[in-house]
C-alpha positions in Angstrom: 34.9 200.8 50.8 31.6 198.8 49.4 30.5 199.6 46.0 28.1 202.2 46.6 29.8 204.6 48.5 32.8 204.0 45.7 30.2 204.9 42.6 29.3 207.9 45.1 33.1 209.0 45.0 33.7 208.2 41.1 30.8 210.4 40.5 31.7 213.3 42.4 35.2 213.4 41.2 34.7 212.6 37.7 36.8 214.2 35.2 34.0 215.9 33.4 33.3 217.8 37.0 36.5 218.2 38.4 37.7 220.6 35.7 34.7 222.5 36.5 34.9 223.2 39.8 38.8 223.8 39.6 38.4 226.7 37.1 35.5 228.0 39.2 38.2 228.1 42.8 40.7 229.6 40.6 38.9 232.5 38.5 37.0 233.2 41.7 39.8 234.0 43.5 41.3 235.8 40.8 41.3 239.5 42.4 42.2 241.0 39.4 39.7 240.1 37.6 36.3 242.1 37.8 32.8 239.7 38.2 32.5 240.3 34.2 35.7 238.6 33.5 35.1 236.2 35.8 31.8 235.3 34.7 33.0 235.5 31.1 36.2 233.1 31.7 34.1 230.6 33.9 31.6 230.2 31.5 33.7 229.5 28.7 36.0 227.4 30.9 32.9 225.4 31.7 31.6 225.0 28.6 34.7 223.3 26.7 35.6 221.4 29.8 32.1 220.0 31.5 29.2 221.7 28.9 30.5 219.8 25.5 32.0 216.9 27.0 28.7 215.9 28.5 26.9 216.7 25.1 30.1 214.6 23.5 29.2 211.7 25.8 25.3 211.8 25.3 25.7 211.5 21.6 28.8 209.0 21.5 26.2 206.5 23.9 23.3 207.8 21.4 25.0 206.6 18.5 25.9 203.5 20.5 29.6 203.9 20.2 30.4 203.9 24.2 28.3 201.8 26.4 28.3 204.2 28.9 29.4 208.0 30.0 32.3 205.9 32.4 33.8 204.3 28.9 34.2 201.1 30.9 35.4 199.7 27.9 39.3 200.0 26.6 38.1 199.7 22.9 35.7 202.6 23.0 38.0 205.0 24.8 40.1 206.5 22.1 37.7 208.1 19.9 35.7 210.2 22.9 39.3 210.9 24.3 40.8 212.3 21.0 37.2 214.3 20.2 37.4 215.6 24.2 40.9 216.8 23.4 40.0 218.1 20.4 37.3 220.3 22.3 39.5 221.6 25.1 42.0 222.8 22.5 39.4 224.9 21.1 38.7 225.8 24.4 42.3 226.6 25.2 41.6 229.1 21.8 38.8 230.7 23.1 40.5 231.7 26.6 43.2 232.9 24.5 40.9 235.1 22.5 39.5 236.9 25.2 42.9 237.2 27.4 42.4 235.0 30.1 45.1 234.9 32.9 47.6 232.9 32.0 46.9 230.3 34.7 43.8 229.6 33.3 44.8 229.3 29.4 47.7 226.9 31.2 45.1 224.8 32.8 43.2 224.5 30.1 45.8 223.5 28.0 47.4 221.1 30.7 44.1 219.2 30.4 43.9 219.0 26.7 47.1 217.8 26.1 46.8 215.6 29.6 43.8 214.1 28.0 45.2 213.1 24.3 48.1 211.4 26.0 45.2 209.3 28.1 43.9 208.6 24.4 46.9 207.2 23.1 48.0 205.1 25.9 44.4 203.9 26.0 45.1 202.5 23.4 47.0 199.7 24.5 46.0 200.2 28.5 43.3 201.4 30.7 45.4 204.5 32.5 42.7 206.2 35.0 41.8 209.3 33.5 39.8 210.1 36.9 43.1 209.8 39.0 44.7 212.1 35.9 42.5 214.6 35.8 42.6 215.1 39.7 46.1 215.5 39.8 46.4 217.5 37.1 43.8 220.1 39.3 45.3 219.7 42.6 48.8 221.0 40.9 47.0 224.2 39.5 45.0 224.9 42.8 49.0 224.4 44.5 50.5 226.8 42.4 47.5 229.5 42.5 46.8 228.6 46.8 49.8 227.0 48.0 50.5 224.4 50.8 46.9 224.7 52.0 45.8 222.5 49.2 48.3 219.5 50.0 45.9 217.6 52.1 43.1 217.7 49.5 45.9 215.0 47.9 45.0 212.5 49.9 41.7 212.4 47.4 43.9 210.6 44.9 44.2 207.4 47.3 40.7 207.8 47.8 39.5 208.1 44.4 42.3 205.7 43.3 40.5 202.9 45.8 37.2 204.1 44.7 38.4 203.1 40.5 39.4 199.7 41.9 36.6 198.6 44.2 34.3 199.5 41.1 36.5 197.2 39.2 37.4 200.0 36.6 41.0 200.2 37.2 43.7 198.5 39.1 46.2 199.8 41.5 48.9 200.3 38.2 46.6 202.0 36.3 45.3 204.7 38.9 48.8 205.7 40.2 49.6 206.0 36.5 46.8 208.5 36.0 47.6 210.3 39.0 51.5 210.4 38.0 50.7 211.1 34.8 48.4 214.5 35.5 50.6 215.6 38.4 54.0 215.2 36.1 52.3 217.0 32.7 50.9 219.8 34.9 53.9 220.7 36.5 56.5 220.5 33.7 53.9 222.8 31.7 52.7 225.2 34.6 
C-alpha cells in the first residue's frame, strides 16, 4: 500500500465519519421508526458524533493546541479526546431525551465511553482510535444485521495497514484499538 492510497483510506474511515455513517445504516433500517424519528435521531446522532467534533477539531488547531485534525501527536491527544467524550455523553443525553431505540442510545454511549478510555491510555501510548472506533461500529451493525456484516471486518486489517504505512501507528497499537472497540462494545451492547 503506498502512502497515498493509505491517507485515501485513513480519511474515509476516520473516526469522526465512521460514527456517522453507522448511525445513519442503523436508524435507516429501523422499521419502527417513522421518517420523523429517523430524521430526528440521525440528526442529533450526527451532530454530537461528526457535527461538534469537527467544530472541536477546527478550534483545538485554531487555538494551536493540535497540529492537526489526525492529532499525530501523543502529547496533544488527551485534551481533544476527554472534550470529544465529553460531547458524545451529552449526546448520549440528548438520544435519551427524545427516546431513541435503545441500540442507538447504546451506540452512542459505547463510543463515549470507548473514546475516554482512548484518552487515558493516550496518555502514556498512541492506541489507534481509528482501528477503535471501527470496531466498535462493525459490533453494533452485527448485532442490528447479523453475519452479513462479518466480511466488512476485514476493513480493520486494512485500515490497521493503512495507520502504519502513514507511520501513525504501529502494528501493537492498531490491534489494540481494534480489540479495544470490539471488546467495550460487546460487553456493553
Amino acid at each position: 500500500m503506498n502512502r497515498t492510497n493509505a491517507q485515501i483510506i485513513s480519511t474515509v474511515f476516520n473516526p469522526v465519519i465512521d460514527p456517522a455513517i453507522t448511525f445513519l445504516l442503523l436508524i435507516w433500517a429501523d422499521q419502527q421508526l417513522n421518517l420523523s424519528k429517523k430524521v430526528e435521531f440521525l440528526a442529533i446522532a450526527d451532530l454530537f458524533t461528526t457535527g461538534l467534533m469537527i467544530l472541536c477539531l477546527l478550534i483545538f488547531i485554531r487555538f494551536g493546541l493540535i497540529s492537526s485534525p489526525d492529532i499525530p501527536n501523543r502529547r496533544q491527544r488527551f485534551l481533544p479526546l476527554v472534550v470529544a467524550a465529553i460531547v458524545l455523553f451529552i449526546g448520549l443525553l440528548a438520544l435519551s431525551f427524545v427516546h431513541a431505540p435503545d441500540l442507538i442510545q447504546t451506540l452512542m454511549r459505547c463510543y463515549a465511553t470507548e473514546t475516554l478510555i482512548v484518552a487515558i491510555i493516550s496518555y502514556w501510548w498512541k492506541i489507534s482510535i481509528h482501528t477503535a472506533t471501527m470496531g466498535c461500529s462493525l459490533v453494533a451493525l452485527t448485532v442490528q444485521f447479523g453475519a452479513i456484516v462479518l466480511p466488512f471486518y476485514l476493513l480493520l486489517p486494512l485500515v490497521s495497514k493503512a495507520r502504519i504505512v502513514l507511520e501513525r501507528h504501529t502494528i501493537a497499537q492498531t490491534i489494540a484499538g481494534a480489540f479495544l472497540g470490539i471488546v467495550l462494545t460487546t460487553i456493553q451492547l
